[in-house]
N, C-alpha and C positions, 0 to 999 in steps of 0.2 A: 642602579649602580652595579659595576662589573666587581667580582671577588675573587680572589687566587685561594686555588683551596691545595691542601695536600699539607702544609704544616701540621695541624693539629691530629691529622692522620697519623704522623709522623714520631709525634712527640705522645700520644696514647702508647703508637704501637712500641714503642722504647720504655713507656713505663710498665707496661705489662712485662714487656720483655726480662727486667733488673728485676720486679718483682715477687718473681717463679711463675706469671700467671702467662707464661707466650702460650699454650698451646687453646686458650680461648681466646686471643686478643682478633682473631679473626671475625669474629661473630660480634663484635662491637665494632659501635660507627656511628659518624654522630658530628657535630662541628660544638667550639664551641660557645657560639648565639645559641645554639638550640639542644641543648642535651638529651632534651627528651624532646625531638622531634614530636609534632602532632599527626596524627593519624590518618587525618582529612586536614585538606584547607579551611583556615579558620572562617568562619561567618561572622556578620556585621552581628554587634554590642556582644560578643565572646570578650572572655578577660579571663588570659591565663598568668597564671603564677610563673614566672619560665627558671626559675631554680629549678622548682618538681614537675615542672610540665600540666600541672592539678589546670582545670579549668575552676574558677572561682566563680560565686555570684557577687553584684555590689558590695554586699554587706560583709559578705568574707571578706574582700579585699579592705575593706574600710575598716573591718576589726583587726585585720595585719598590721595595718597602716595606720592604725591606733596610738601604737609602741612607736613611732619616729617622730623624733622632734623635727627634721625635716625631712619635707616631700616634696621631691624636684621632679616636676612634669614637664617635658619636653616634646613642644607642639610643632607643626608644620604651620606656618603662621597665617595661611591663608585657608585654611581649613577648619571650616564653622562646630565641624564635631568634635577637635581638638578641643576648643575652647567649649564645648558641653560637657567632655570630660572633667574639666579645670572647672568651670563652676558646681558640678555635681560631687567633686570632691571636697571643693572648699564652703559648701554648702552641709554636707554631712558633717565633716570635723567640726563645723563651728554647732550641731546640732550635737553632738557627740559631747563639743568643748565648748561650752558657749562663753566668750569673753576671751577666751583662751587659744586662739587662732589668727595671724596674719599671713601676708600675703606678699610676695616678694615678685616685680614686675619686671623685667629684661626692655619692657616699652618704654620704661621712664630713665631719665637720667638723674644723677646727686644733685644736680641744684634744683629739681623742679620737687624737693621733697616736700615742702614748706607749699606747697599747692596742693598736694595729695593731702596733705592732714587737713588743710582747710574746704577741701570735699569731703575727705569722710567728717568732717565735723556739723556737713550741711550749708556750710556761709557760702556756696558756690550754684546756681545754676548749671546745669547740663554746657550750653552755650557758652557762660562764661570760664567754664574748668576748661573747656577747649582752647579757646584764648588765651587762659593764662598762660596751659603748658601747652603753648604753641604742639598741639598733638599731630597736624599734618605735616609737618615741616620737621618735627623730633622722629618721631614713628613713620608716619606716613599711611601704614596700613587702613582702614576702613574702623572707623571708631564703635561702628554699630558690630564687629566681629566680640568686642569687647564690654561694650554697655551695659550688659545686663550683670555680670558677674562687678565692676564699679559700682552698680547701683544699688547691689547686694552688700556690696561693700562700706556701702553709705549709711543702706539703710540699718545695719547691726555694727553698723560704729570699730570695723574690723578696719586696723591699723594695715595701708597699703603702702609699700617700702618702694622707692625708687632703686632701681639694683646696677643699671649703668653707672661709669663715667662720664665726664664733660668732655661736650664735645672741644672743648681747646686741650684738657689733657689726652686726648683720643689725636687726635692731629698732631698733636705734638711730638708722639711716642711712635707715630705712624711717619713722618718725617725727619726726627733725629735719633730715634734708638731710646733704650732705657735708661742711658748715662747722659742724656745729654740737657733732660727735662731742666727747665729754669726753675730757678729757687718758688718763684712763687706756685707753680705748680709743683711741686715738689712733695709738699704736704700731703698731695693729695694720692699720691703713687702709691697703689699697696704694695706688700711684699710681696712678689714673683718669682717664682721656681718654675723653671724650664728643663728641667733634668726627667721628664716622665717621656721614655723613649716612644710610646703608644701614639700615645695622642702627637706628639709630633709628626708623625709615620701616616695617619688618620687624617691631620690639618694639610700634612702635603699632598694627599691622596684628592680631597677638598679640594684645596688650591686649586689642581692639576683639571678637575672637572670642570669650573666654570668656566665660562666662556671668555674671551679675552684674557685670560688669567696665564700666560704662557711663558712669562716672563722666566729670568733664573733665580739663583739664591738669593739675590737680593731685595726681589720681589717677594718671594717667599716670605723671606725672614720680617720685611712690612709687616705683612697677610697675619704672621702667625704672632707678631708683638702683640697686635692691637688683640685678636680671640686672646692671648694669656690677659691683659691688660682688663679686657670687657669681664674674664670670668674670677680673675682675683681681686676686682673692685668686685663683682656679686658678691662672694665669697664674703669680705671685709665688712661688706652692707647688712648681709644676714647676721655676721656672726655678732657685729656692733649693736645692732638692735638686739639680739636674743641674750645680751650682756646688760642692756640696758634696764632700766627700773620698767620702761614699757613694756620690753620685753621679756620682763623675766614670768617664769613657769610657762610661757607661751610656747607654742610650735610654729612654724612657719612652712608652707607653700609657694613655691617657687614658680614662673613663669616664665620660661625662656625657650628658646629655639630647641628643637632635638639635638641639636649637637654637641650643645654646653651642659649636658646631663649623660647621653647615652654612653655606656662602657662606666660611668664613674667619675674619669680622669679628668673633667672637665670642673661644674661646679661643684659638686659632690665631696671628690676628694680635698678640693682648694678649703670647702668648708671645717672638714673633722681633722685637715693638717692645724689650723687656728683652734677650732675649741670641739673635741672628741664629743659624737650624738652620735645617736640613733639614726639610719635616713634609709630612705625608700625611694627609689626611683619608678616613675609610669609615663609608660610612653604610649600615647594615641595612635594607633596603627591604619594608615588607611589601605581596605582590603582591593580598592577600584580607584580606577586612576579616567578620567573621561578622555576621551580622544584630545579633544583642543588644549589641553593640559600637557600632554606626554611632552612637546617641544620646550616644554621651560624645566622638565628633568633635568635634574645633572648626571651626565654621563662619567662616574668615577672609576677608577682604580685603585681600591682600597686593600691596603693588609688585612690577613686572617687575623684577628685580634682576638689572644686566647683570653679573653674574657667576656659575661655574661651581657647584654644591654641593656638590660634594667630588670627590675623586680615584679615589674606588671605590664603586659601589653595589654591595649585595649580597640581591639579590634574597631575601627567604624569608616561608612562610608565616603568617600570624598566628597562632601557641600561646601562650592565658596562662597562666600557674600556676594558675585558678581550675578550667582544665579537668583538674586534672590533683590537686588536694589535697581532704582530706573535712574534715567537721569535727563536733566533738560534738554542739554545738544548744545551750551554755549561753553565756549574759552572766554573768560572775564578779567579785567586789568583794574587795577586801582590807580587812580591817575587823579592826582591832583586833591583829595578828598573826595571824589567820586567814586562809583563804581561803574564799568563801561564794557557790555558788550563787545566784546574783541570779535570775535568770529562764531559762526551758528552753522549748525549740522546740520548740512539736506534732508527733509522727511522726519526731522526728528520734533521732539515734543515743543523744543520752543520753536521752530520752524515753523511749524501746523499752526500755532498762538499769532502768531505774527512778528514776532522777537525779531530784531534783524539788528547787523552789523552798525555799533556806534549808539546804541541805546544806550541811555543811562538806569541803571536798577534801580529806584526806587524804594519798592514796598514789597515784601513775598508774604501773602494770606492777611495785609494788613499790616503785619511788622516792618519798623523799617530797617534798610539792608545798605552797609556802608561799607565794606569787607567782601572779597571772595566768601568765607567760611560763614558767615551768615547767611548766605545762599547754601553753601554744601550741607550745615545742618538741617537747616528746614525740607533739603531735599529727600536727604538722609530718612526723613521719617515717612516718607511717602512711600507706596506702595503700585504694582502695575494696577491701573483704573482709577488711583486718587485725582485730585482735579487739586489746580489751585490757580491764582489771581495773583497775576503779576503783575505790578505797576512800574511802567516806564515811560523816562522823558525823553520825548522826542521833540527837537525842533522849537524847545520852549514849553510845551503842550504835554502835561500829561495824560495817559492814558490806563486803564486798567484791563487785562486782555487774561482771558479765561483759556488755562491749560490742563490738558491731559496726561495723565504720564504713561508711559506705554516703556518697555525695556528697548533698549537700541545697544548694538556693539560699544566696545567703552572704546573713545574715542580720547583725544589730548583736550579732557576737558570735563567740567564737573556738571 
């Protein structure tokens, strides 16, 4: 991201100035994201404090981070050390607070909350919690970026909060404005204050970056309904549970994109406008960026925003789940109560197998497969070298046909 500097420059050198201290104001400099610049470029798993510029160890940070009732971490959501952050945090407070810790998720939406309780309560399989809350089709991201901190979640019976809106109040707000929501959605509309000139100035800087995104005001003012909309239902979600008998004397941990956390203005503030805490913001910093990555940056022009980004960065470096999942080589269609081979990737693992165009799925390792997402999980847990047994009807005739997994470009298709 591109940034216009010379504000804060500006506005030090003018307070020095009023304050009798002009004849040092020269020898100070500084932006301020970083007040106490770092001396060296930071190194993978560094964690500084950026109020004091203090480089911290885990435990320092966790004893800071003690004192807030909430802890909004803001990940880059493809980014596997992000999310070791978020489970290494919400692993120690719950060792720190045992019983005394949830979890607030930007993945999930309000209605799928009633699905979250009945996994952390256990009555759900891996398989079947995906189904319920249709997680590819809601999120979309790779579920295995995520699994391990759910399953943590499961296993110590740690209350995980849906922090979205629905997607009909989300479309709704995104096509006629905030006045226009119909009664029965209506209920559901938190309170929204738009008067934080910042983040406005930041969301259009945003807008202005991605791609396609070139539209005018009108475009904008969409863009930036739906982010107030997504961060004063979080907002509403955390504060209503930490009101609630479930939540009461608990802390909460938040889940959400960098954006809806960094500078404050986003879920932070919309929190302690509704019910006055404690909170801390940590943000997962990645130090390396890989080549094939740099093209899906967003190239922005953002305001000097004179305030701090959060309370802890934590330096790590960029692993995505693509480096690290294989995958068969087919695009698959559901047709009729079937499941059916649509198209198969040259050279790829189900290629080699014999898989071909117009198969019906069958069986994967034995189980049987009547869904896309019954395939994508069992794939999901495979690794480069595992082997599995694919059963397919061909022609009337079934067959069982012995596969390899080997990693291949990700192609439109699981």
């Amino acid at each position: 991201m591109r940034f216009r500097t010379g504000v804060y420059a500006m506005w030090i050198s003018g307070f020095l100035l009023f304050s009798g201290c002009a004849a040092n104001r020269s020898a100070l400099t500084g932006r301020p994201e970083t007040p106490y610049p770092p001396s060296a470029p930071p190194k993978a798993e560094e964690i500084r404090h950026l109020p004091t510029g203090l480089q911290v160890s885990i435990d320092g940070m966790m004893e800071m981070l003690s004192g807030s009732r909430l802890v909004a971490v803001g990940e880059t959501h493809d980014s596997l050390n992000a999310q070791r952050v978020e489970r290494t945090i919400v692993r120690e407070l719950h060792r720190r607070f045992p019983g005394k810790v949830a979890v607030g998720m930007e993945m999930f939406r309000e209605p799928q909350q009633e699905i979250l309780d009945r996994w952390v309560r256990g009555e759900l399989t891996e398989l079947e919690f995906l189904k319920a809350s249709k997680w590819y089709e809601s999120w979309g991201y790779d579920f295995a970026a995520y699994r391990d901190l759910l399953l943590f979640a499961k296993e110590h019976r740690i209350d995980v909060i849906a922090l979205n809106p629905s997607k009909d109040l989300q479309k709704t707000v995104s096509r006629t404005g905030l006045d226009n929501v119909p009664s029965v959605l209506r209920g559901k509309l938190p309170e929204i204050d738009d008067t934080d000139p910042w983040q406005r100035a930041v969301l259009r800087g945003i807008f202005g970056g991605h791609a396609g995104h070139g539209g005018g005001d009108e475009s904008f003012d969409s863009f930036y309904r739906v982010q107030l909309l997504w961060e004063e239902t979080m907002a509403q979600r955390v504060v209503d549970y930490l009101k609630s008998p479930r939540g009461e004397g608990k802390r909460m941990v938040t889940i959400t994109g960098g954006w809806h956390v960094r500078y404050g203005f986003g879920l932070p503030k919309k929190v302690v406008r509704r019910l006055p805490m404690a909170y801390a913001i940590v943000l997962p910093e990645e130090i390396s960026t890989p080549e094939q990555r740099e093209g899906r940056l967003m190239e922005a022009e953002l305001p000097e925003v004179p305030l701090i980004p959060g309370d802890f960065a934590w330096y790590v470096p960029y692993e995505s789940i693509e480096e690290k999942r294989v995958r068969m080589g087919i695009r698959m269609e559901e047709k009729e109560g079937r499941l059916l081979v649509e198209s198969v990737v040259p050279e790829s693992p189900a290629s080699i197998a014999g898989i071909a165009k117009g198969d019906e799925l069958v069986a994967f390792d034995g189980q049987p497969v009547k869904e896309t997402i019954d395939v994508s999980f069992r794939v999901g847990e495979k690794r480069e070298g595992d082997a599995a047994q694919i059963t397919v009807r061909r022609g009337g005739e079934e067959k069982t046909l012995p596969l390899t997994f080997f990693r291949i470009p990700k192609p439109k298709a699981h």
